[in-house]
C-alpha positions as CSV (number, residue, x, y, z in Angstrom):
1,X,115.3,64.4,79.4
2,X,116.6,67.2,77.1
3,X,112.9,67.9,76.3
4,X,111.5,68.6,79.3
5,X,114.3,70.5,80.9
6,X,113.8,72.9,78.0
7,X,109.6,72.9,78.5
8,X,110.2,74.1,82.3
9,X,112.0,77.8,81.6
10,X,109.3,78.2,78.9
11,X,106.5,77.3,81.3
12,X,107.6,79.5,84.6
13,X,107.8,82.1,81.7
14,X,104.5,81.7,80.1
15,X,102.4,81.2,83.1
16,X,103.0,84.6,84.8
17,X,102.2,86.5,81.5
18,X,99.0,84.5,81.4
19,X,98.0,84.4,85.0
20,X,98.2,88.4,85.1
21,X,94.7,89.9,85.3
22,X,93.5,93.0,85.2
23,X,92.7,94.7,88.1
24,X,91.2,97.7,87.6
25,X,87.3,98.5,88.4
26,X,87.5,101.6,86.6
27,X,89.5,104.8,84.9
28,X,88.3,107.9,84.2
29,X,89.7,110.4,81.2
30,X,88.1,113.5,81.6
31,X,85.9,115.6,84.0
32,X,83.1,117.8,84.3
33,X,83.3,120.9,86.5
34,X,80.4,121.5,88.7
35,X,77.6,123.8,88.7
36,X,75.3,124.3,91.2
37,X,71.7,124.4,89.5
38,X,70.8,121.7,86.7
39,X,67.7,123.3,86.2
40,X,65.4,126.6,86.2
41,X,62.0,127.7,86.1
42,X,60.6,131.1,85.0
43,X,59.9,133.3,82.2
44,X,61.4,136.4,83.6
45,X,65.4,137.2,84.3
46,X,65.3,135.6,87.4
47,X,64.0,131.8,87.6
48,X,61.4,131.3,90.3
49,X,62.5,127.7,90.7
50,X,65.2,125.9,90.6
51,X,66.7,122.6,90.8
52,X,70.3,122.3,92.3
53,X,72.4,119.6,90.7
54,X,72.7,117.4,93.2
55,X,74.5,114.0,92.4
56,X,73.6,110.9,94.2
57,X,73.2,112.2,97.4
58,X,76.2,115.2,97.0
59,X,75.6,118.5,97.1
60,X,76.6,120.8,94.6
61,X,79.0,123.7,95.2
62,X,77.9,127.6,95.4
63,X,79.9,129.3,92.4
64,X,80.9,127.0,89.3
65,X,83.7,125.5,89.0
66,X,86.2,124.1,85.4
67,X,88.3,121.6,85.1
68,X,91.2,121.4,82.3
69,X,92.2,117.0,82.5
70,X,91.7,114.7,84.3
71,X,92.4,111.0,85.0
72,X,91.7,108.7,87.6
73,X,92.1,104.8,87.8
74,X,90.3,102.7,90.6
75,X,91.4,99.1,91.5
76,X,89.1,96.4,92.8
77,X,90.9,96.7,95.6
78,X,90.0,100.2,96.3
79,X,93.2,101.7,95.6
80,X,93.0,105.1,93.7
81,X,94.8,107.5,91.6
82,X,94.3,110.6,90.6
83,X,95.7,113.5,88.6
84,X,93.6,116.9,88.1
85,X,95.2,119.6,86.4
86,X,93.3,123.0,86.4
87,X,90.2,122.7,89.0
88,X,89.2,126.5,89.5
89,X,86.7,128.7,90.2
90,X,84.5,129.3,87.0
91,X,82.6,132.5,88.4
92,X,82.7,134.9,91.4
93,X,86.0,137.6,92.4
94,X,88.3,134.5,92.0
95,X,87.9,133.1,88.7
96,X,90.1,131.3,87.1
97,X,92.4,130.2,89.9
98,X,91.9,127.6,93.1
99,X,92.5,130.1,95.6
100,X,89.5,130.1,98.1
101,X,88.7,133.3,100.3
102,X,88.6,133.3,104.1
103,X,86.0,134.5,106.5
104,X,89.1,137.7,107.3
105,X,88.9,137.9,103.7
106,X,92.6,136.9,102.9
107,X,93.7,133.2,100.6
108,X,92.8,130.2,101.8
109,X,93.6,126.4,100.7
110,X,91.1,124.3,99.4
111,X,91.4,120.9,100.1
112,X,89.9,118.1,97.6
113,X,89.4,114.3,98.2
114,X,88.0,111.8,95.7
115,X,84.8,109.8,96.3
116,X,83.2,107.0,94.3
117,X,79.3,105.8,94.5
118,X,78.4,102.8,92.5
119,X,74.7,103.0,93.2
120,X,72.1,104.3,91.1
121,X,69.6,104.6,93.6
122,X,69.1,105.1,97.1
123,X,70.7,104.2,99.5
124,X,74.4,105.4,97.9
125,X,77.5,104.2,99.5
126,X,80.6,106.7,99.1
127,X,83.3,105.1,99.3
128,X,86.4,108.0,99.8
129,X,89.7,108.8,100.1
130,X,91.1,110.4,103.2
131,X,88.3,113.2,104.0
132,X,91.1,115.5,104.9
133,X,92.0,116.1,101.1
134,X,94.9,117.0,99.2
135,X,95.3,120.9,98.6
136,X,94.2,122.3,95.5
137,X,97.6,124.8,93.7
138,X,96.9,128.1,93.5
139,X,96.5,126.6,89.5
140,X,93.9,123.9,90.0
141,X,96.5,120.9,89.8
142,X,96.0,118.1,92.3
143,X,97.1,114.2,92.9
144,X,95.6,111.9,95.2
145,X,96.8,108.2,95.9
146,X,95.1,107.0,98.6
147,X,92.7,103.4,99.0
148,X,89.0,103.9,99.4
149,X,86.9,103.3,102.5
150,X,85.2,101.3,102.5
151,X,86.1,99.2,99.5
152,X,84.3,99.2,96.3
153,X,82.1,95.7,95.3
154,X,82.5,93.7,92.4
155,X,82.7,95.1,89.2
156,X,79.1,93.6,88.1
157,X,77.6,95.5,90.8
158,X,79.7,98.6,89.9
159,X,78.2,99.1,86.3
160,X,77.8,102.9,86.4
161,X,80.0,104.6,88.7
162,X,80.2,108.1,89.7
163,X,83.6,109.6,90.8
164,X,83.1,113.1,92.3
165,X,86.2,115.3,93.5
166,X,85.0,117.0,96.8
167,X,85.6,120.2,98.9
168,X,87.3,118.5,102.4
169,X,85.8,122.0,104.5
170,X,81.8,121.3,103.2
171,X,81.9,118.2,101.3
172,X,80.4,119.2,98.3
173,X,81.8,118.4,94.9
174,X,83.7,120.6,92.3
175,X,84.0,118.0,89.5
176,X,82.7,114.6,88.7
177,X,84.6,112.4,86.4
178,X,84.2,111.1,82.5
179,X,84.4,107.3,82.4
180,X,86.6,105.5,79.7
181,X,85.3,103.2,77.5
182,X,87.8,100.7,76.3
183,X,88.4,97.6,75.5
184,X,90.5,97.2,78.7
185,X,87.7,98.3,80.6
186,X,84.6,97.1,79.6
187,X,82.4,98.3,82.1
């Protein structure tokens, strides 16, 4: 009797530790700011052709743009974090911050959302946060916790994923993100 009462506590204690699984589809430490051409053609100052760096499917932005860190975790689920810190302009009058110009010519907000594409090749599903965006400070920094629509699949057909942050007013994207590589996340 005195042995099994003390096997119970050490059971209900055990099995949560080893029933806990993780949950996450992917993380993300680092990013890569965007530029607009991946490619030129041309001997003389100005290329004659060139290819804009579009990523699967998503359109590049206009002027360059930096990003300082950067990390972002994504749960099978489709629930999302993120936390940017430094997304600016990297050419053009308003280098160096995340302050956008309007059509009057005064500041305007940028608002960024996050999306992820798990495809390689056409067709792409983006799967995104709320297309209205967080706003970008006037420094770059951002947070988004939001669940993306419509959820990601299973990890196995998620092997090389793509998470771009995106300009809510055109949808093109300013930074894509640099996927960890751990033993936590073996994907």
């Amino acid at each position: 009797m005195k042995m099994s009462s003390l096997l119970l506590p050490a059971c209900v204690v055990l099995t949560p530790l080893s029933a806990v699984a993780d949950d996450t589809l992917v993380t993300f430490d680092g990013a890569i700011g965007a530029i607009g051409v991946s490619a030129g053609a041309g001997t003389g100052p100005t290329a004659t052709m060139v290819t804009r760096n579009i990523v699967r499917g998503v359109q590049p932005p206009n002027t360059p743009w930096a990003i300082a860190d950067f990390q972002a975790e994504v749960k099978v689920d489709g629930h999302i974090t993120v936390n940017g810190k430094g997304l600016v302009f990297a050419g053009g009058d308003t280098i160096g911050t995340a302050i956008g110009t309007s059509a009057s010519g005064g500041a305007a907000v940028i608002n960024v959302f996050a999306t992820l594409i798990c495809e390689n090749t056409t067709p792409f599903t983006e799967r995104n946060t709320n297309k209205k965006g967080v706003p970008l400070a006037a420094n770059g920094d951002f947070q988004i916790n939001d669940v993306l629509s419509p959820t990601p699949p299973a990890p196995s057909a998620c092997a090389t994923p793509v998470l771009l942050i995106r300009n809510a007013g055109n949808l093109n994207f300013f930074a894509a993100g640099i996927q960890k590589f751990d033993n936590n996340n073996n994907q």
